[in-house]
N, C-alpha and C positions, 0 to 999 in steps of 0.2 A: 303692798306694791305689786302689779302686775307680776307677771313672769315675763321672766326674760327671753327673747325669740333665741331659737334653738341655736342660729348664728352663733350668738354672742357666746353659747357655752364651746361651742367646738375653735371658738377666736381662744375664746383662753387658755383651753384645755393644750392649746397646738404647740405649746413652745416655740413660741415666739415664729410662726406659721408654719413648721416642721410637721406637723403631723407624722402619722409612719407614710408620707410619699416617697421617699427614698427607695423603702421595701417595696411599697405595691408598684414602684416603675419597673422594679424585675421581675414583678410577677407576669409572665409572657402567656400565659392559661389563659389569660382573663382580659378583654381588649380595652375594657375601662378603668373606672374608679370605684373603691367605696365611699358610700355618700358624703361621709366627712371631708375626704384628703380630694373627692370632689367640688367639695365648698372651697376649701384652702389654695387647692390648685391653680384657682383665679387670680388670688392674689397677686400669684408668679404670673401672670399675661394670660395664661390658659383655660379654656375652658373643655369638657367633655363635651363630645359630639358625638352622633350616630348620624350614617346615610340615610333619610326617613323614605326616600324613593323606594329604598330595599326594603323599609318594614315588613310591607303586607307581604310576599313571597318568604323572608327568611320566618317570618311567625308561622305559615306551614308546613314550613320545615323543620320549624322547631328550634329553630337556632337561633343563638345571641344576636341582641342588634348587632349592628355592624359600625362599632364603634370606633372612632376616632378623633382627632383633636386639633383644636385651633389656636396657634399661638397669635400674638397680639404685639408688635415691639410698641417699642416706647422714645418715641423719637418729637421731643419737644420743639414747637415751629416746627418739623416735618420736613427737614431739610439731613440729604444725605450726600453723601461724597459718591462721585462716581462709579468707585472701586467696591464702595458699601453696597451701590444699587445691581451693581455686575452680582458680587457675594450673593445677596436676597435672592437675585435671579434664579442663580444656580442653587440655591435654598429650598425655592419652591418646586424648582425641576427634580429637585434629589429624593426631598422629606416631604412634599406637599402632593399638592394634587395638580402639581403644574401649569398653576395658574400663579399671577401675583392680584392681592385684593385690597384698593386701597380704601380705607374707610370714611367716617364721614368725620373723623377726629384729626382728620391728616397723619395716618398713619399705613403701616402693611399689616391686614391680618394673613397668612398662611394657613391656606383649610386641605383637611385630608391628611394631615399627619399621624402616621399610625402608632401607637406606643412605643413599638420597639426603636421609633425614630425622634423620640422625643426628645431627649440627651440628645443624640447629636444634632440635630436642629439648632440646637440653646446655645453648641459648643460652637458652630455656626456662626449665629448671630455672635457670640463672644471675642470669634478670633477677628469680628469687625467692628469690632469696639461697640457693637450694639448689645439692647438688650429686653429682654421684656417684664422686668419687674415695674409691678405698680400700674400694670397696665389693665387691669380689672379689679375685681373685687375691694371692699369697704376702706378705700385710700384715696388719694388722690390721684386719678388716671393721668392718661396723655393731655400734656398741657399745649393750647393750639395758639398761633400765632397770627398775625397778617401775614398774605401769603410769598412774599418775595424779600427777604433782607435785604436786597442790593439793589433796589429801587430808589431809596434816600437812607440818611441817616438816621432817621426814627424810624424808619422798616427795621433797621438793623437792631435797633436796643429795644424793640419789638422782641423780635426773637429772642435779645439776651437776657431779653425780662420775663422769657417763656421758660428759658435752661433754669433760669434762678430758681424760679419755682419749684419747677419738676423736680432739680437737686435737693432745695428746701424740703420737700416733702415727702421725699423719699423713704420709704420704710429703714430702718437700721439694721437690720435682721440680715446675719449673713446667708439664711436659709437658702435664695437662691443657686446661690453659687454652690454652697455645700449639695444639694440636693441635683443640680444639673449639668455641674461642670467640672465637681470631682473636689472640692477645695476642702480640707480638712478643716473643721471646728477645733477655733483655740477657746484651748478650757483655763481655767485661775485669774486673776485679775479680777476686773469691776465685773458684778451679774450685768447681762445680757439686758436692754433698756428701751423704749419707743420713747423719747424725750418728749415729742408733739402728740404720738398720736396712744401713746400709754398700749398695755398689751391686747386690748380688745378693740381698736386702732379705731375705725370711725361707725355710723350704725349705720349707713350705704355709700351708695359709692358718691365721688363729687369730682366735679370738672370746672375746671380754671377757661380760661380763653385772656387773650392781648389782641385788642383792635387800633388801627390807624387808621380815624377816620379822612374823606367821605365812605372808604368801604366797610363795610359790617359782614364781612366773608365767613368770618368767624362766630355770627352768631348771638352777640354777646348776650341777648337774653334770655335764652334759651338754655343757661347754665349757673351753676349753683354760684360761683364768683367769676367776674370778670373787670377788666381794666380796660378802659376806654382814654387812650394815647389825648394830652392835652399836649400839643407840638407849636415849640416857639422858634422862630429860625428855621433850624432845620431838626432839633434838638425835641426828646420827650422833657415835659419839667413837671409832669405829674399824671394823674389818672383821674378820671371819674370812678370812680365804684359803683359796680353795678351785684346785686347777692339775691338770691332766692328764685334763680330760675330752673326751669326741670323739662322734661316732653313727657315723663312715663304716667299711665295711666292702666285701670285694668277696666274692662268692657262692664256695665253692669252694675259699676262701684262709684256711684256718685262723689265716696269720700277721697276718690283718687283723681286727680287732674294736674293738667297741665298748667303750667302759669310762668309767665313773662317775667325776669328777677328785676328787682328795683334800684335806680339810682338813689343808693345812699350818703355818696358826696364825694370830695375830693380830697389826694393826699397828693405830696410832694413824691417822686420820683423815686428818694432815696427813701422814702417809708414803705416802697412795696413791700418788702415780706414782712415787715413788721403787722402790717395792712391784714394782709393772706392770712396769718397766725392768728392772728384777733377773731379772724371770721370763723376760722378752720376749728380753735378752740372753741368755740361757742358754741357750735354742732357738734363737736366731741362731747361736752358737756351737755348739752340740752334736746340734742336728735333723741327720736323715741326707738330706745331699743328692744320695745315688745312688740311691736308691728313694724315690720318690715316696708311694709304697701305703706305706711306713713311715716316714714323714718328720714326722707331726703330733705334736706334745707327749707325749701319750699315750706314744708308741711311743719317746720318748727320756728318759721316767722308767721306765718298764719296763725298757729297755735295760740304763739304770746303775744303777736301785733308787731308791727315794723319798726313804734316808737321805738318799746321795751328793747328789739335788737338792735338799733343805732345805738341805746346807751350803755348794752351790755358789750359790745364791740367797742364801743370810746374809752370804755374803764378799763381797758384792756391796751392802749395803746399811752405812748406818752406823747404824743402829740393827735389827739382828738381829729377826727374827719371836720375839714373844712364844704363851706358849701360847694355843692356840685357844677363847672363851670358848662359854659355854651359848645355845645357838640352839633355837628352835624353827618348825617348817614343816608347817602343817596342810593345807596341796594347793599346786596349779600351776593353777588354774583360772583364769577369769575370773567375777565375780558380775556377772550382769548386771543392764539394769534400770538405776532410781533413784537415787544416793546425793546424799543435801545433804551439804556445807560448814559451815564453823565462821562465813562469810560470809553462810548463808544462799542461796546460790548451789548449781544442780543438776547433777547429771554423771550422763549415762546411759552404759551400756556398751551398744552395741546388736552384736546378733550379727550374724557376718559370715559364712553356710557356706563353707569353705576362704579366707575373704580374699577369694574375686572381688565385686568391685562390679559393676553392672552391670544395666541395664533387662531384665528378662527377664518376656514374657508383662505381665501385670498386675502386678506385683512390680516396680516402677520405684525400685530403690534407689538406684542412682545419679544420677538424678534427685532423685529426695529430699534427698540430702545437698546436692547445688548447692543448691537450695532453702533448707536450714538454712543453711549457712553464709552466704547470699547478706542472712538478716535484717541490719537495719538495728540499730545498734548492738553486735548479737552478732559481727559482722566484725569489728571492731576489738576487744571485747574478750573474746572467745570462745575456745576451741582444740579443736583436733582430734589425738586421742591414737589411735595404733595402736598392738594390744599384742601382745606375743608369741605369743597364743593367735588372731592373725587376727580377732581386731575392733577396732568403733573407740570410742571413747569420746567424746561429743558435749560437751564440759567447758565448764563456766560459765557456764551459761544462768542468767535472772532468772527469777521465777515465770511472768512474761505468755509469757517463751520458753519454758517449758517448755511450757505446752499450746498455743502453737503449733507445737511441734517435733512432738507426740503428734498433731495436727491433721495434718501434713505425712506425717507417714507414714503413717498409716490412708486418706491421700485417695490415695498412691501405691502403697499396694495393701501395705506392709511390715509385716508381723506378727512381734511382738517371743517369741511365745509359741511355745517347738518344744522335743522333749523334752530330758531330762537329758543323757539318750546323746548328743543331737546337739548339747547344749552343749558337751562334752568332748571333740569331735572336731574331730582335723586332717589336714589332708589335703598334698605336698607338688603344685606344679605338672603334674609327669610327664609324659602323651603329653597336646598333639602339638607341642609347643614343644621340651621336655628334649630332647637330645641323647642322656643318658644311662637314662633309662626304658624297661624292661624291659616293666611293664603298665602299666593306668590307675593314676590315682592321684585327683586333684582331681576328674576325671568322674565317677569310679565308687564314692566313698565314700558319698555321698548317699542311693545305690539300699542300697547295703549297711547301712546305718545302719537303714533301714525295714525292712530284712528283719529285722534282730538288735533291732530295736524290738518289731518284733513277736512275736520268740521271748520276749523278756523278759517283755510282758503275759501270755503262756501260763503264766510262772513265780512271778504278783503281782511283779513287778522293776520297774515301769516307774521308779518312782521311786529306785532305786541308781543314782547315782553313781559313774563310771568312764571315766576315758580310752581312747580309742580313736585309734590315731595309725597312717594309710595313708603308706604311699610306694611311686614306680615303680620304685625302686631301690634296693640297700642301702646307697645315702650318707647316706641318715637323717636329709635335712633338714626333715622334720617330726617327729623326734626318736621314732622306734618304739619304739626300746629300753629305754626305761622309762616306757612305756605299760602298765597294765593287761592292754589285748589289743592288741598290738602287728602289722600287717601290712605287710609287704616284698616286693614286688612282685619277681616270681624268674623268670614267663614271660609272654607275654599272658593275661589271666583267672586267674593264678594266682600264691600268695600265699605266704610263707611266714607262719604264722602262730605266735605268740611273746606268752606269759603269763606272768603273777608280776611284773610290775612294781609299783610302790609311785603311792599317790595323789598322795604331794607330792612326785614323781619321784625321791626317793634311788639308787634301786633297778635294775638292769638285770633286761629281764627274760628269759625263755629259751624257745629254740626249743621247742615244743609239738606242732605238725605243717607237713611240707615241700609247697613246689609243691602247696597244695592252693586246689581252685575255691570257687566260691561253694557249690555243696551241703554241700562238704566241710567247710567252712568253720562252715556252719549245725549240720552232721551233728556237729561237733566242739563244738560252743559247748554245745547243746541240754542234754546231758543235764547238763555241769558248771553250768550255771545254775540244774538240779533240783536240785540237791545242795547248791549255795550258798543256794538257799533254802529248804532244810530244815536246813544244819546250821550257819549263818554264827553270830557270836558278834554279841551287841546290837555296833552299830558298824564290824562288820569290813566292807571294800572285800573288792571282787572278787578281785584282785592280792593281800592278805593270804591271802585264806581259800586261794587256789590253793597260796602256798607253804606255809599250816598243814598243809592236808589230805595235802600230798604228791605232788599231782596235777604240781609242776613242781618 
């Protein structure tokens, strides 16, 4: 038998994910990790980080990176109380880098947290009933929803079919809490136990999603399992199942790709977790735990074939997957803006470029939201919704809130009005946080968006509609690959760039031109967006027309 990748021994070795983290979080000498209790760390939400802006000056100096840390909560559906969103605020003002970061999972990562702030950060999120276990490393992560529960009734058991999950598959370990919140470990009784996920938990990581179609916000194929809302009435009465999708890739490695997960059929409503389990074990069992780079879902339906995993997941269930029913998905977007309720109650989606929150110049957004959430009655029964696409949704304002929420942002400088293109764009974290960021990523899609804004006015485009999905690297955690115009960051300033993806992201989409810069980039867009707008059909996306014409 292979060897087993180095993971798997520091999973076992860790007691049940304790490693000695406990100890090296008081070690104050030293701003990081040891490698191990580094691996484990994740598991908790966290990852090690260093400023890489500062490398090349502190290497002259001679001194340690300039380490620091990113927590990650875990907030299933992605929805928070007002009171919770005030907490985070003051979270990232205190222990962070004074920003808020919302990711492409619908959730808050907090960057810039120094060691000695790490515990209190955790204690933070705790005394807000938050939390960030399970939110990285070889488990089940943040589980993501449709973005609004209180748009209908299957929005809502959307969500509560996201909490189930996330609960179901929660590690058992009370490691967390003993380790960042001070809770004493009880000793005698039953030994300590992973029921689902056994003590060396999964061989990477894997992510869930809940969609209500026509919208696909959430991505659904772009992740290892997900459930596609079959809604009768007003009512969920089952799912599609959708299993073996991924983005991550490494440059170079043909054996690594991204791939679209497949509808493998349909269950009754009340079989979800049973559903989850079946999948969830089957990759516990048959993920490849000596290579890492081929260890995700993906790569162990590939391995045995799609048939072999419907039958290995049906033996596992007592009521077998029935066939998959009629779905439809007209985009991944967010609409922004306005919508009322059947209450009479207002929910705006307001944009968020890349997810950063943050007072910048006149443009005091983060401010502003303290503001909103801080009205009087809207705290108690208001919510704060983050959606997969990096914004947030200001949910359940009365009429008098609404124009004062429209009053709060015009006085803090935030303008809800910015083009098509920069609605459709995401961006992931990358330099100077990522560890793993090759180029810019969240800096530098901004500049790029005005550039290709302004190719498209040369073309009458402004108004087309199209994704645009940047990353600093080909892990793909702002989902490139079935973008429209897809860019993956391959060296400093340069991109691979990758077209033909589909609008309601079905679609992967495909290499077009390698390591190319920002000219290149422009030089390569220009002329196919003279030709989309001369030959597109009434209706056709960009991503269509590229695969009709042949161009990909």
């Amino acid at each position: 038998m292979a060897n087993l990748a180095r993971n798997e021994t520091i999973k076992a070795r860790s007691d049940f994910l304790r490693g000695t983290l406990a100890d090296e979080l008081d070690v104050q000498a030293f701003g990081g990790l040891g490698e191990d209790d580094g691996q484990l760390i994740k598991f908790h939400g966290v990852y090690v980080q260093d400023d890489r802006d500062l490398r090349p000056e502190r290497a002259k100096r001679k001194l340690d990176l300039a380490y620091m840390f990113m927590a990650r909560l875990r907030v299933p559906g992605g929805v928070l109380t007002p009171r919770q969103y005030l907490a985070m605020d003051r979270l990232a003002t205190e222990r962070g880098n004074g920003t808020v970061r919302l990711t492409t999972r619908q959730t808050i990562q907090f960057h810039g947290v120094i060691k000695s702030n790490v515990r209190e950060a955790m204690r933070a999120m705790d005394a807000a009933l938050l939390d960030t276990i399970a939110a990285c490393g070889d488990v089940n992560r943040n589980v993501m929803a449709a973005s609004n529960p209180y748009l209908s009734r299957a929005h809502g058991e959307a969500v509560e079919a996201a909490r189930q999950l996330s609960a179901h598959f929660l590690p058992r370990t009370g490691a967390w809490r003993e380790i960042f919140i001070g809770d004493e470990r009880v000793l005698g009784g039953e030994p300590e136990a992973e029921p689902i996920y056994g003590p060396t938990y999964l061989p990477r990581k894997f992510k869930m999603t809940v969609a209500v179609p026509p919208s696909n916000d959430v991505d659904v194929f772009a992740h290892d399992l997900s459930f596609i809302a079959i809604v009768e009435g007003e009512t969920i009465v089952g799912y599609n199942v959708v299993a073996g999708g991924g983005m991550g890739a490494s440059h170079g490695e043909p054996a690594t790709y991204p791939r679209v997960g497949d509808v493998i059929g349909y269950c009754a409503a009340a079989d979800l977790i049973p559903v989850a389990e079946a999948v969830v074990t089957v990759q516990r069992d048959y993920g490849d735990r000596t290579n890492r780079k081929h260890a995700r879902l993906k790569y162990t339906i590939d391995t045995h074939g799609l048939e072999w995993f419907k039958r290995e997941v049906n033996a596992r269930l007592a009521t077998p997957l029935a066939p998959a029913r009629d779905f439809t998905f007209t985009g991944n977007g967010d609409a922004l803006g306005w919508l009322t309720d059947h209450e009479g109650l207002h929910h705006l989606t307001l944009f968020i470029e890349n997810g950063r929150i943050a007072d910048v110049g006149e443009r005091r957004l983060k401010s502003a939201l303290v503001a909103i959430n801080s009205m009087p009655d809207f705290i108690d029964r208001g919510a704060i919704i983050m959606t997969p696409n990096q914004n947030i949704i200001v949910a359940r304002a009365n009429d008098a809130e609404r124009a004062t929420i429209e009053r709060i942002l015009a006085e803090h400088g935030v303008v809800q009005h910015v083009s098509v293109l920069r609605e459709g764009a995401m961006a992931c974290v990358a330099l100077p946080t990522c560890g793993l960021a090759l180029a810019e990523s969240e800096r530098y899609l901004p500049h790029l968006i005005t550039a290709i804004d302004a190719l498209l006015a040369e073309h009458n485009l402004s108004d087309q509609r199209m994704t645009v999905r940047m990353t600093g690297c080909p892990n793909g955690c702002a989902r490139p690959y079935i973008a429209e115009i897809g860019l993956v960051g391959r060296n400093p300033g340069r991109y691979n760039l990758l077209l033909g993806g589909a609008a309601d992201g079905s679609r992967l989409n495909t290499l077009y031109r390698e390591n190319a810069d920002e000219a290149e980039i422009i030089a390569a867009l220009s002329p196919l967006f003279a030709q989309f707008a001369k030959d597109r059909l009434p209706g056709e996306g960009f991503g269509d027309y590229t695969r009709r014409a042949g161009i990909v």
